[in-house]
C-alpha positions as a Markdown table, in Angstrom:
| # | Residue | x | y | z |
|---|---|---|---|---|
| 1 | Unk | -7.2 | 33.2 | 10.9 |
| 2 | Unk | -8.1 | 31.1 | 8.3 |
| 3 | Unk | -9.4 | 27.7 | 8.1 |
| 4 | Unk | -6.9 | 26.5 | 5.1 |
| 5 | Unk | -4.1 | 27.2 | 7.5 |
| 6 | Unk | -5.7 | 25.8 | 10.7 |
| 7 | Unk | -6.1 | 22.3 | 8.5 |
| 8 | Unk | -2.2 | 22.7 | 7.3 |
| 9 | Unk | -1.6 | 23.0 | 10.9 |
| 10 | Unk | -3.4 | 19.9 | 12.0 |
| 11 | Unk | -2.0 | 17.9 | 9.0 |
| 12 | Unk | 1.5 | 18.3 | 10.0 |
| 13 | Unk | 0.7 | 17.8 | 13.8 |
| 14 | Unk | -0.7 | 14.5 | 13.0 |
| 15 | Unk | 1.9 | 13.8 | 9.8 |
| 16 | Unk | 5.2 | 15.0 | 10.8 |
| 17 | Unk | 6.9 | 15.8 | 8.0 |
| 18 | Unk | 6.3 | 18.8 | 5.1 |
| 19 | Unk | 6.6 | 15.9 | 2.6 |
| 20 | Unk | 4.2 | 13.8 | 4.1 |
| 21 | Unk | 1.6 | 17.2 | 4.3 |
| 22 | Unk | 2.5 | 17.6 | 0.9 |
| 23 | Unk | 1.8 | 14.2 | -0.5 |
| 24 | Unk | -1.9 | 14.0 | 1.5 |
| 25 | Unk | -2.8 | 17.8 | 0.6 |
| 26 | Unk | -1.7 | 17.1 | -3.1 |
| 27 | Unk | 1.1 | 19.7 | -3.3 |
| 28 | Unk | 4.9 | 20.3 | -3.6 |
| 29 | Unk | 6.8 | 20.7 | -0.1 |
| 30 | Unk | 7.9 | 24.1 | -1.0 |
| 31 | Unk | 4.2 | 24.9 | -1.6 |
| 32 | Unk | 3.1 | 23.6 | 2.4 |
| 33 | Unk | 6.1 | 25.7 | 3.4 |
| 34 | Unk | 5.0 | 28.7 | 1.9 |
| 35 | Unk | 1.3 | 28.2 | 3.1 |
| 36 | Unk | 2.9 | 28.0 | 6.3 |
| 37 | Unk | 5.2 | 31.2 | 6.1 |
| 38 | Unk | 1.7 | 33.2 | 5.3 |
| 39 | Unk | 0.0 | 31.7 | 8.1 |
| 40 | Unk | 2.8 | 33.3 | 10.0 |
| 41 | Unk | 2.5 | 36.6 | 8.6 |
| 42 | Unk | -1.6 | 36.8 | 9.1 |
| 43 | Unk | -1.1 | 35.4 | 12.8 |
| 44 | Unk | 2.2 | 37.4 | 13.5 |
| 45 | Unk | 3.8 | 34.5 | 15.7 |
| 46 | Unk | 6.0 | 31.5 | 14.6 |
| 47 | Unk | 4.3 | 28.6 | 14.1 |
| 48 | Unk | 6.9 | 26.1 | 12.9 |
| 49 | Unk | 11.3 | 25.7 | 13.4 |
| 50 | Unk | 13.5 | 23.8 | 11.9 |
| 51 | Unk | 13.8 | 20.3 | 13.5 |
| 52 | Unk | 16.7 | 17.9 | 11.7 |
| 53 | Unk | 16.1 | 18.2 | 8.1 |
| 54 | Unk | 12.3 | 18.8 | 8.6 |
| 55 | Unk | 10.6 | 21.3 | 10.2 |
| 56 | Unk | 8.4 | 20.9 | 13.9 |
| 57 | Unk | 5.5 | 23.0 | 15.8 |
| 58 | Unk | 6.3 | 25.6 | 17.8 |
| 59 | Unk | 4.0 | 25.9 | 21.2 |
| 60 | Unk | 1.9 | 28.2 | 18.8 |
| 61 | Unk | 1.5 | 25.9 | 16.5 |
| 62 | Unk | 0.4 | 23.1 | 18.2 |
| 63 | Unk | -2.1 | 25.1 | 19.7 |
| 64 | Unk | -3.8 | 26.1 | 16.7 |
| 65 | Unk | -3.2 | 22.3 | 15.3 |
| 66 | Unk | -5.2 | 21.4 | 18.4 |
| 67 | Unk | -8.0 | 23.6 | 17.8 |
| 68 | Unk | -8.0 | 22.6 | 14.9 |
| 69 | Unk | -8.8 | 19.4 | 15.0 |
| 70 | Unk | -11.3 | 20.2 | 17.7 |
| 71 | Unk | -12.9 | 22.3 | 15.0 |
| 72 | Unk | -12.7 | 19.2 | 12.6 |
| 73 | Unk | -14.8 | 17.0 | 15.1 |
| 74 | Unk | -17.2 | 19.8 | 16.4 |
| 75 | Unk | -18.3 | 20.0 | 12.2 |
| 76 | Unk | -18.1 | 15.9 | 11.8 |
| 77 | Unk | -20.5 | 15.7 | 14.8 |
| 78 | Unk | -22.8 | 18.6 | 13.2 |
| 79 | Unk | -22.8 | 16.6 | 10.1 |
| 80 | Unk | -23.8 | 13.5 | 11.9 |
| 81 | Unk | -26.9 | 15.3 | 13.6 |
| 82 | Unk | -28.4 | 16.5 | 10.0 |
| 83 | Unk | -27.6 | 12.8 | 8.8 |
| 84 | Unk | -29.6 | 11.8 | 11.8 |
| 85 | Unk | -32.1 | 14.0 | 11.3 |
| 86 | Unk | -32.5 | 12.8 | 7.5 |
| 87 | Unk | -33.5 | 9.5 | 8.9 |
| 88 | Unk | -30.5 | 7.5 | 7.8 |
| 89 | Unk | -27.1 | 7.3 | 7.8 |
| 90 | Unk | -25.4 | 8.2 | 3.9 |
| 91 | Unk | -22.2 | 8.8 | 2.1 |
| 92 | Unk | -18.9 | 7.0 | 1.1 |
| 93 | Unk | -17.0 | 5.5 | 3.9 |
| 94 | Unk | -13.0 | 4.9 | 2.7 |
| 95 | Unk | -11.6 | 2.1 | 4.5 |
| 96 | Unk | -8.2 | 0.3 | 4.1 |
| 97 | Unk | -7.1 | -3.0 | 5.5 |
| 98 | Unk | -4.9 | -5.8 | 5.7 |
| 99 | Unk | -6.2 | -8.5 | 3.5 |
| 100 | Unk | -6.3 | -11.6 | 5.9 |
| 101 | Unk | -8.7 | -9.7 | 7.6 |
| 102 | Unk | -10.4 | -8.3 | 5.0 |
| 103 | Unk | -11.0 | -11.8 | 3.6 |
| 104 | Unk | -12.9 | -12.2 | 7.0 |
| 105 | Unk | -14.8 | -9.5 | 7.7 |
| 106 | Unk | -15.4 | -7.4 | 4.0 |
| 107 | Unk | -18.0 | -10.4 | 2.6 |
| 108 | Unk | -20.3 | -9.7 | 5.3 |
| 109 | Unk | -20.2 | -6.1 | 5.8 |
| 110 | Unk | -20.4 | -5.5 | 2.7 |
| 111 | Unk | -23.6 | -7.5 | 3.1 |
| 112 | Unk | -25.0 | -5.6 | 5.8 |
| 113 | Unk | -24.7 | -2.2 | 4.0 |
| 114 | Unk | -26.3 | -3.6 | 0.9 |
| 115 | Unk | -29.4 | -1.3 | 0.2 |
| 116 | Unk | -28.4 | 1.3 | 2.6 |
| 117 | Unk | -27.5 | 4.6 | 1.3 |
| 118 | Unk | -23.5 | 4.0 | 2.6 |
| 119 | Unk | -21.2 | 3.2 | -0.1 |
| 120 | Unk | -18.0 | 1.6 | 1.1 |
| 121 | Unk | -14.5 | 2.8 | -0.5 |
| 122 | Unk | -12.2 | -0.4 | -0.4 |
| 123 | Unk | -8.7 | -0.6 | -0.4 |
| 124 | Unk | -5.9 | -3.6 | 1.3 |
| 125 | Unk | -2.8 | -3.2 | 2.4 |
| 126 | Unk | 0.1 | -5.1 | 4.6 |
| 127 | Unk | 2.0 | -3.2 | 6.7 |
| 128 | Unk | 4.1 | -3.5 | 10.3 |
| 129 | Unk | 1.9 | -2.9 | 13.3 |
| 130 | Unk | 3.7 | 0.6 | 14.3 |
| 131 | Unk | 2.4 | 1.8 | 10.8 |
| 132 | Unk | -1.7 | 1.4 | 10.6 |
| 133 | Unk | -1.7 | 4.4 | 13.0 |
| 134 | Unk | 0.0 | 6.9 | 9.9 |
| 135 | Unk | -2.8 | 5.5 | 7.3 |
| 136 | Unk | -5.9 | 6.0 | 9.8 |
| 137 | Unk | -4.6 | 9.5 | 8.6 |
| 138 | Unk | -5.7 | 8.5 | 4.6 |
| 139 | Unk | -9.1 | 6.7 | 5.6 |
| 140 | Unk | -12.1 | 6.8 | 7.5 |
| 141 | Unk | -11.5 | 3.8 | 9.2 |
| 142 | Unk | -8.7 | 1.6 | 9.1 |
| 143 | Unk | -9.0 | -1.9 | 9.5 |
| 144 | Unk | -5.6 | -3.2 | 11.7 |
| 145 | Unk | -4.8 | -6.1 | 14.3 |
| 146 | Unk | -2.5 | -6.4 | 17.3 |
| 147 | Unk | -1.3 | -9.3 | 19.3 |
| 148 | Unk | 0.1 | -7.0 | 22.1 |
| 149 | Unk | -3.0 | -5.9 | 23.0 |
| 150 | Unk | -6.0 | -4.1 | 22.2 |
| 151 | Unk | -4.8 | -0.6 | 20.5 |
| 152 | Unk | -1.9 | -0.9 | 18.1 |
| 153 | Unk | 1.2 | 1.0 | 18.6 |
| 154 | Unk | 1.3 | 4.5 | 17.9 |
| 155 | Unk | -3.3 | 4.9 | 17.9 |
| 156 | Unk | -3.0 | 6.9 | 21.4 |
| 157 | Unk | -4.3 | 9.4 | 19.4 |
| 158 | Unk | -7.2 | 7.9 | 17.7 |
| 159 | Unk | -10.6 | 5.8 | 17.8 |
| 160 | Unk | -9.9 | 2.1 | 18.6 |
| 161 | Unk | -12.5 | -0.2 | 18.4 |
| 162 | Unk | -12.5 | -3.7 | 19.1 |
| 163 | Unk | -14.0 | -5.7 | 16.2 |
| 164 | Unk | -12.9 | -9.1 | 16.9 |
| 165 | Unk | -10.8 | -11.5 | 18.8 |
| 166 | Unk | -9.4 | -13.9 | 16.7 |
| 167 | Unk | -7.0 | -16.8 | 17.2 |
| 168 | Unk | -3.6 | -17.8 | 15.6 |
| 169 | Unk | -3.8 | -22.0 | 14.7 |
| 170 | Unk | -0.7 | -23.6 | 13.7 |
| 171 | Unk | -0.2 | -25.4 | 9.8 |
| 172 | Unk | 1.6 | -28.3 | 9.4 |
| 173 | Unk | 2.1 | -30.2 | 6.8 |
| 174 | Unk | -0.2 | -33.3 | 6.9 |
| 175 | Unk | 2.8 | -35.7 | 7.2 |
| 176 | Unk | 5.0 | -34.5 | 9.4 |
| 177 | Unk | 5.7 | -36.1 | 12.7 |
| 178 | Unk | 3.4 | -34.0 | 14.5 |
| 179 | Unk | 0.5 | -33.5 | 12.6 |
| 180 | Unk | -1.3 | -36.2 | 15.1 |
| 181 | Unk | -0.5 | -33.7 | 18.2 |
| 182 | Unk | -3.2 | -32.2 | 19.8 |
| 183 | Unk | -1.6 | -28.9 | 20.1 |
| 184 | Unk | 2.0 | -27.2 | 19.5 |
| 185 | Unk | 3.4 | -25.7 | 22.8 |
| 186 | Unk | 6.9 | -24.3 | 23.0 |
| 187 | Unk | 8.6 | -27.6 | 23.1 |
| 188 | Unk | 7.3 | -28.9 | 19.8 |
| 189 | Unk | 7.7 | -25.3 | 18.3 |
| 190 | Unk | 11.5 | -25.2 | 19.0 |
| 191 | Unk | 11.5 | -28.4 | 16.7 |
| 192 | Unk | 10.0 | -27.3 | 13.8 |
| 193 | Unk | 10.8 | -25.6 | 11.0 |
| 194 | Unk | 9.2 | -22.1 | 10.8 |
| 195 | Unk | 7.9 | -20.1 | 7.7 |
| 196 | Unk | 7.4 | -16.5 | 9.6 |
| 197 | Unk | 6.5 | -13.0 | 8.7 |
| 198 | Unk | 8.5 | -10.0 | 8.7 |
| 199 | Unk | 10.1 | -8.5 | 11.9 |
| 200 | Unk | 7.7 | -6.2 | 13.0 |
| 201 | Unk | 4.5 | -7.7 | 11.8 |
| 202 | Unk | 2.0 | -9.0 | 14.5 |
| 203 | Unk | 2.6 | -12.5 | 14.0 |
| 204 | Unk | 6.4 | -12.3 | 14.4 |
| 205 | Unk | 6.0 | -11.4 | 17.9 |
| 206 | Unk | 3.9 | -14.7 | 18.9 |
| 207 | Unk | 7.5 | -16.8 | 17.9 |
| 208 | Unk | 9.4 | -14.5 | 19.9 |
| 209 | Unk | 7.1 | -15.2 | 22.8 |
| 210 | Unk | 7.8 | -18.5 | 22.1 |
| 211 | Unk | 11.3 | -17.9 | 22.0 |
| 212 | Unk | 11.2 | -15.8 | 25.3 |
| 213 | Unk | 9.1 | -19.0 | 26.8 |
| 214 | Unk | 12.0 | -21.2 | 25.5 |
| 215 | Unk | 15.4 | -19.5 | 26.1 |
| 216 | Unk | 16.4 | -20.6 | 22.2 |
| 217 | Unk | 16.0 | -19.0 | 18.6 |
| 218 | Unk | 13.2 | -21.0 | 16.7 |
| 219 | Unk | 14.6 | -21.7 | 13.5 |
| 220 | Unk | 12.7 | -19.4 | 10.6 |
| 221 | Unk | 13.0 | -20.5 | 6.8 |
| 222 | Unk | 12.0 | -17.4 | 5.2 |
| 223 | Unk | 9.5 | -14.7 | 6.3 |
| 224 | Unk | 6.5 | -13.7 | 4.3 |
| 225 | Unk | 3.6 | -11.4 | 4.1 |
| 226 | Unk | 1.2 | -13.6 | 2.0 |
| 227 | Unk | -1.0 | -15.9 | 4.1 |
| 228 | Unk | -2.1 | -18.2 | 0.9 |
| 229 | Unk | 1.6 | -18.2 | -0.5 |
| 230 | Unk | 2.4 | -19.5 | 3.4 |
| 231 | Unk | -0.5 | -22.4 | 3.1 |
| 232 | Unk | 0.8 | -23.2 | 0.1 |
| 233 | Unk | 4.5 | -23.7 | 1.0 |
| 234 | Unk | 3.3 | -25.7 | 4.5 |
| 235 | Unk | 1.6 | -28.5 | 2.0 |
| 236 | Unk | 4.3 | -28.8 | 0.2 |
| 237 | Unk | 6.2 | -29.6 | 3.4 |
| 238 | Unk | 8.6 | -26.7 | 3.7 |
| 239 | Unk | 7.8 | -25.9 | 7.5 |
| 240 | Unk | 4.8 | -25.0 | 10.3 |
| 241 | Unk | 3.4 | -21.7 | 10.2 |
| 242 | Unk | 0.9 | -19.0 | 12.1 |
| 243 | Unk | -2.3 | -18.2 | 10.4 |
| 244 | Unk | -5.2 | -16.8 | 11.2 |
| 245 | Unk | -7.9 | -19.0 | 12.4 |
| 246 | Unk | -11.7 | -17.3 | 10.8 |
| 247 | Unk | -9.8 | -17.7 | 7.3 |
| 248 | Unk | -7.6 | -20.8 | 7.0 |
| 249 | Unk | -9.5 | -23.7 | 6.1 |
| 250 | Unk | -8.2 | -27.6 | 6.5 |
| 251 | Unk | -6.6 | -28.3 | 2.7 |
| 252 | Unk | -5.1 | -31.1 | 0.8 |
| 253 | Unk | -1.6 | -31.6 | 2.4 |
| 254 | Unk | -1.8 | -29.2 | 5.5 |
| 255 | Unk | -3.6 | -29.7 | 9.0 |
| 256 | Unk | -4.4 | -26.9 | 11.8 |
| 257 | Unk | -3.6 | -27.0 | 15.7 |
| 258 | Unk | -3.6 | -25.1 | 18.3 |
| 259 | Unk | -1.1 | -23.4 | 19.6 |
| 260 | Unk | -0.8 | -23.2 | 23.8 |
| 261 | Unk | 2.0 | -22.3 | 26.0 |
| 262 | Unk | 1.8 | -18.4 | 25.3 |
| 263 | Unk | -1.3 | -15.7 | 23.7 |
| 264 | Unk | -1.6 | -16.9 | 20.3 |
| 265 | Unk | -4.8 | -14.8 | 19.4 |
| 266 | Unk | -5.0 | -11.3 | 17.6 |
| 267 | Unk | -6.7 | -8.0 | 18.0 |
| 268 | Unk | -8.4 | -7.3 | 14.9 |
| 269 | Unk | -9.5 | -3.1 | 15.2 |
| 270 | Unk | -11.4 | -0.3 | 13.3 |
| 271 | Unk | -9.3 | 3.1 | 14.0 |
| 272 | Unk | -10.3 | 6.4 | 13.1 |
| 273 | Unk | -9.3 | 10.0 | 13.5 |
| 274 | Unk | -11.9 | 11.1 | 16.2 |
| 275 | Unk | -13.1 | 14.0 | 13.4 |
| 276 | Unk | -13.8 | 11.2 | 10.5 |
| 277 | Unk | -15.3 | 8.7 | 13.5 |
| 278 | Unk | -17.8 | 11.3 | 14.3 |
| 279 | Unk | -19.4 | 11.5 | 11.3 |
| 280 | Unk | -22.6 | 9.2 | 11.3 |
| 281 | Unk | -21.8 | 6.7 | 8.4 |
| 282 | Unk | -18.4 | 6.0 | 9.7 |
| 283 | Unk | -19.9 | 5.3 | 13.2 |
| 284 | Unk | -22.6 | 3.1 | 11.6 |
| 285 | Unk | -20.1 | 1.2 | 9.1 |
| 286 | Unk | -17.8 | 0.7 | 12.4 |
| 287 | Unk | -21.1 | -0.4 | 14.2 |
| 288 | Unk | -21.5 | -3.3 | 11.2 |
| 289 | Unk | -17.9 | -4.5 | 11.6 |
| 290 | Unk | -18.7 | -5.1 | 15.0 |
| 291 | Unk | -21.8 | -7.1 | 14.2 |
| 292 | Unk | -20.0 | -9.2 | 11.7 |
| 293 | Unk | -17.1 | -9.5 | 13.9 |
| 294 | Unk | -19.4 | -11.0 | 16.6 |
| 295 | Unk | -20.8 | -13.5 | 14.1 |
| 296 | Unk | -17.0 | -14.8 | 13.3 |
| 297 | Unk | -16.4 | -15.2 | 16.6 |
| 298 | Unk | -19.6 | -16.9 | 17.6 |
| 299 | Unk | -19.2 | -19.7 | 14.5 |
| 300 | Unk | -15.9 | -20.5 | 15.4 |
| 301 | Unk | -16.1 | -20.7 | 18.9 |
| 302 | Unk | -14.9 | -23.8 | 21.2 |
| 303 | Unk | -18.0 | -25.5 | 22.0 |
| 304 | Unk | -17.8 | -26.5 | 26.2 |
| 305 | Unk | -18.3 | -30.6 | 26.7 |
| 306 | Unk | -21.2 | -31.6 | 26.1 |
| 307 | Unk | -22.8 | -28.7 | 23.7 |
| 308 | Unk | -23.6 | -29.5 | 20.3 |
| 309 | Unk | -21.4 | -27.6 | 17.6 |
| 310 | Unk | -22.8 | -25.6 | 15.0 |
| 311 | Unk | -26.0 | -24.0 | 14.9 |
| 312 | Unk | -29.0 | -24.8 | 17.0 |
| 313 | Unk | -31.7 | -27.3 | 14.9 |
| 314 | Unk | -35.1 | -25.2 | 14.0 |
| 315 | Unk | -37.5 | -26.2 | 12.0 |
| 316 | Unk | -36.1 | -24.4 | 9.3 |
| 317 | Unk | -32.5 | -26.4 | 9.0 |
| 318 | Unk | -34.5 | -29.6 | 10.3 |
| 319 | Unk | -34.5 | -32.2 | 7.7 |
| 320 | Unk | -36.6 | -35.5 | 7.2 |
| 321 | Unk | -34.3 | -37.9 | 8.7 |
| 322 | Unk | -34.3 | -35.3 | 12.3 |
| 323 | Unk | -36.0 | -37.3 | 15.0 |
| 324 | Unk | -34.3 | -36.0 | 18.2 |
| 325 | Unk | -31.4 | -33.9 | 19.4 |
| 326 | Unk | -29.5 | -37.2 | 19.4 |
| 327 | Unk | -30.1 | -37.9 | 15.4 |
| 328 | Unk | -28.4 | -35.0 | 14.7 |
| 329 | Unk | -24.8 | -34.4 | 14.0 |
| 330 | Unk | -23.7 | -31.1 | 12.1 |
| 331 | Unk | -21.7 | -30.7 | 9.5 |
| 332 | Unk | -19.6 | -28.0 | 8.5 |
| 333 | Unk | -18.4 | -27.1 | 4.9 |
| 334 | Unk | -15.1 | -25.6 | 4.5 |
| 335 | Unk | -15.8 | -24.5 | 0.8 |
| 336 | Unk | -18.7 | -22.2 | 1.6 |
| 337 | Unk | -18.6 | -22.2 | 5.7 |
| 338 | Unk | -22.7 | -23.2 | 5.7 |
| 339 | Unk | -23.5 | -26.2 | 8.2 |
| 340 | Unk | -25.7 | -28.7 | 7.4 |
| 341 | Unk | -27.8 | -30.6 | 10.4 |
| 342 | Unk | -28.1 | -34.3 | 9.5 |
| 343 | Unk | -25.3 | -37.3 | 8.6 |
| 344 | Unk | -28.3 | -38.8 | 5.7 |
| 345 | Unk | -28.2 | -35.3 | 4.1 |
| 346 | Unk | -25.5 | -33.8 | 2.1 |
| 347 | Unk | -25.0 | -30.3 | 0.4 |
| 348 | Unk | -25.1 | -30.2 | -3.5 |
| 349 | Unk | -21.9 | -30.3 | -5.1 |
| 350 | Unk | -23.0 | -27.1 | -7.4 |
| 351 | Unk | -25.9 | -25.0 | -5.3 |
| 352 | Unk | -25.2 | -26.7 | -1.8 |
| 353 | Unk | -28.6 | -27.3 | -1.4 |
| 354 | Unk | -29.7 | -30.5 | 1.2 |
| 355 | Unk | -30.1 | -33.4 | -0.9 |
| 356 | Unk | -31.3 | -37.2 | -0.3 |
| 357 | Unk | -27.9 | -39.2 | 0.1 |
| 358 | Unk | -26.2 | -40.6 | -1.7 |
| 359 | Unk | -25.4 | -38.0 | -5.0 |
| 360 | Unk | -22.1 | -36.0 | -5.8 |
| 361 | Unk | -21.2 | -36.0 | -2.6 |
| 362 | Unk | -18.6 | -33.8 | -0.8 |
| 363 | Unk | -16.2 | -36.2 | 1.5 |
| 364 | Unk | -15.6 | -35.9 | 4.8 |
| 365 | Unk | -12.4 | -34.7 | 6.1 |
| 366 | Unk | -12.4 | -34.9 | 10.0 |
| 367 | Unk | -14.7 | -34.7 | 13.2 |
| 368 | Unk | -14.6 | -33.2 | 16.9 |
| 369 | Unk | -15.4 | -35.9 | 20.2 |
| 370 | Unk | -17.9 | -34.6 | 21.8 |
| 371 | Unk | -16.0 | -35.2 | 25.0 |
| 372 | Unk | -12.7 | -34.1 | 24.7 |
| 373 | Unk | -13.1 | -31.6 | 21.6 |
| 374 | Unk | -9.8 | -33.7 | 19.9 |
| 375 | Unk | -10.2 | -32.6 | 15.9 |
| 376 | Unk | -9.2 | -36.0 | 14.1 |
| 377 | Unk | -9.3 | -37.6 | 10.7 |
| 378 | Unk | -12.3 | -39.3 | 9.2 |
| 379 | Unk | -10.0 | -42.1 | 8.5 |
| 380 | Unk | -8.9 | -42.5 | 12.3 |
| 381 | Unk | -13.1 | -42.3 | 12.5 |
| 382 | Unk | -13.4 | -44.8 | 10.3 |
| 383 | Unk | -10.8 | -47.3 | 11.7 |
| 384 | Unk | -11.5 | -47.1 | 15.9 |
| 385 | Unk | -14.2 | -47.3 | 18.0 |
| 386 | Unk | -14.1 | -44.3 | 19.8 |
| 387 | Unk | -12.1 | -41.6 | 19.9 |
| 388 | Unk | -8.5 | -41.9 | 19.8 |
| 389 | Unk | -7.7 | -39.2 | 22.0 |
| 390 | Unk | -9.9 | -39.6 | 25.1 |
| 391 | Unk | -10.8 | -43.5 | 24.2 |
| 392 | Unk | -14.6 | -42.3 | 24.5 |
| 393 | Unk | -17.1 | -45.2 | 22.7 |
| 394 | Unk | -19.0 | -43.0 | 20.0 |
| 395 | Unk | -22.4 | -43.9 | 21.1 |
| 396 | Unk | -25.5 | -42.5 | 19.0 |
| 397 | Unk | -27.6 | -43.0 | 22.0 |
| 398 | Unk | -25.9 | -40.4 | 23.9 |
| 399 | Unk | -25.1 | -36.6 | 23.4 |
| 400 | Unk | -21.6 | -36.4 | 24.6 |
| 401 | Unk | -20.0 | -39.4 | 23.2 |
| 402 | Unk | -20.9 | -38.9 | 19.8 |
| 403 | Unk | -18.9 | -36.6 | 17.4 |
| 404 | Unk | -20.4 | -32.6 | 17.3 |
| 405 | Unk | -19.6 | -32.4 | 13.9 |
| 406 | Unk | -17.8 | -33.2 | 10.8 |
| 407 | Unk | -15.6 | -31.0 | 8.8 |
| 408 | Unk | -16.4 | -31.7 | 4.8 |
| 409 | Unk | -14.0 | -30.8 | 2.2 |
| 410 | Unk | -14.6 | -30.4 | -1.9 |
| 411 | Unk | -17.0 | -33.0 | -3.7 |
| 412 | Unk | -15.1 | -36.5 | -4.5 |
């Protein structure tokens, strides 16, 4: 019995097909099948039959695939104990994933495994939902997401872990009709325009909820895969669209609501074969996704009525002007995602730094009430009293009516 065959085994248990063995293993089909026919000679049993225009596991064989694999995790956890036992986690960790989430999560994980002796193997892809389970097969981890639920389709089989929970905002183009909604529920959905995704991809399946809620087609303009070509095509005022919210930022031409009436939030997961998850560096890089995860979902969390938005004020981020927890209102900028603690301080146009105000000044773009959390414009600011949503005065004097914070766009 040997261990070359026992790995051919496992391969096309967890593959399928002798092309798709042959493409991972690096060899020609007709070289898998003959690796195969001396496995059966050694072993004396059949090990494989002819299934369609492929070829399947016999009982045998999926035994031996089984062990296999067991034998492939019992090794990965042995590696993990040395690594352990060297003091530190090491190695090259390969991991794929989609690029909206990528764009999320790779800037600070990459971060937190700065200095460490783990390199990180990068690669991005787009693919359908039912398919991130076949390239877990190619990577260490696999970054994926799912709006049904948890696990993905098809990752029965494999390590899921939760890394974040992110939601879904609707763009709009800044004047249409509804851009001055509070929200988009099904109602408004079913008159809008949509630019959508592919059928299969996560986000498809939030407009057929909505469609399921509605008893009516929403009306699609083109589907998609690129979320930036999507933004772009909302400002120009060719439809609504579903984007992710840690990544899409309030831009010339295009504002964000929530969506309500059905689950418009995704899964975003690490999967792993259970023999590449047991090795320590994987475990440890899957660990850090986690962490960073936490931190997206912790900046852009609803704040309940009454808290303050935004980082607490410590005497690091406290500036001159600071006088009490009623001075200060954060702000929030959308070109580097730092907050800033005081209205008479500003961030450098250049280094971001807190300088005196007035300068190069970035301009404000919109603000949250602290009593109804309604997101309006600076101009809307500008022009009432209070808020226009709740009719709350803005009163400096007092915690909840006062805006949390303001959202600042690029330097006038």
């Amino acid at each position: 019995m040997e261990h070359r065959h026992l790995e051919l085994l496992r391969e096309l248990a967890a593959r399928g097909t002798l092309a798709a063995v042959a493409k991972a293993t690096h060899r020609s089909p007709s070289a898998v099948s003959q690796h195969l026919r001396a496995a059966e000679r050694d072993l004396g049993v059949r090990l494989v039959e002819p299934a369609s225009r492929t070829v399947r596991l016999t009982p045998e064989g999926e035994l031996l695939a089984a062990g296999a694999a067991d034998i492939a995790e019992r090794m990965a956890d042995l590696q993990a104990q040395l690594d352990a036992r060297r003091g530190a986690p090491a190695g090259t960790v390969t991991l794929g994933t989609l690029p909206s989430a990528g764009e999320a999560l790779m800037p600070g994980l990459l971060a937190r495994t700065a200095g460490t002796g783990i390199v990180v193997d990068l690669d991005d892809f787009d693919l359908a939902e039912a398919d991130f389970a076949a390239r877990a097969h190619d990577s260490d981890i696999v970054i994926a997401h799912s709006l049904s639920g948890d696990a993905p389709a098809g990752t029965k089989e494999l390590n899921v872990t939760v890394v974040a929970h992110e939601p879904l905002v609707v763009a709009l183009p800044a004047d249409h009709p509804m851009a001055g909604a509070e929200a988009i529920g099904p109602e408004e959905a079913q008159a809008l325009e949509w630019i959508g995704v592919p059928p299969g991809y996560p986000f498809d399946t939030v407009l057929v909820a909505l469609e399921n809620e509605l008893g009516a087609p929403l009306s699609r303009r083109v589907r998609l895969r690129d979320n930036r070509l999507v933004e772009s095509l909302v400002a120009a005022g060719m439809g609504a669209a579903l984007l992710p919210g840690f990544t899409t930022r309030p831009r010339e031409g295009l504002v964000l609501r929530p969506l309500t009436g059905v689950r418009a939030q995704r899964s975003i997961v690490a999967l792993s074969r259970p023999d590449r998850h047991a090795r320590l560096a994987v475990r440890t890089v899957t660990r850090l996704l986690q962490e960073t995860g936490a931190a997206l979902e912790d900046a852009h969390r609803e704040p309940s009525p009454g808290e303050v938005a935004g980082p607490v004020v410590d005497d690091e981020t406290r500036c001159v002007h600071y006088a009490s927890a009623l001075d200060v209102v954060a702000i929030r900028f959308h070109c580097c995602g730092r907050w800033y603690p005081c209205l008479h301080c500003h961030a450098g146009a250049e280094d971001h730094s807190v300088l005196p105000w007035p300068a190069d000044r970035h301009d404000a773009e919109a603000l949250l009430c602290g009593v109804c959390r309604r997101r309006f414009s600076i101009t809307e600011y500008l022009q009432a009293e209070g808020c226009t949503g709740c009719g709350a005065a803005f009163n400096p004097g007092c915690s909840r009516h006062h805006p949390v914070y303001f959202e600042m766009g690029p330097p006038s």
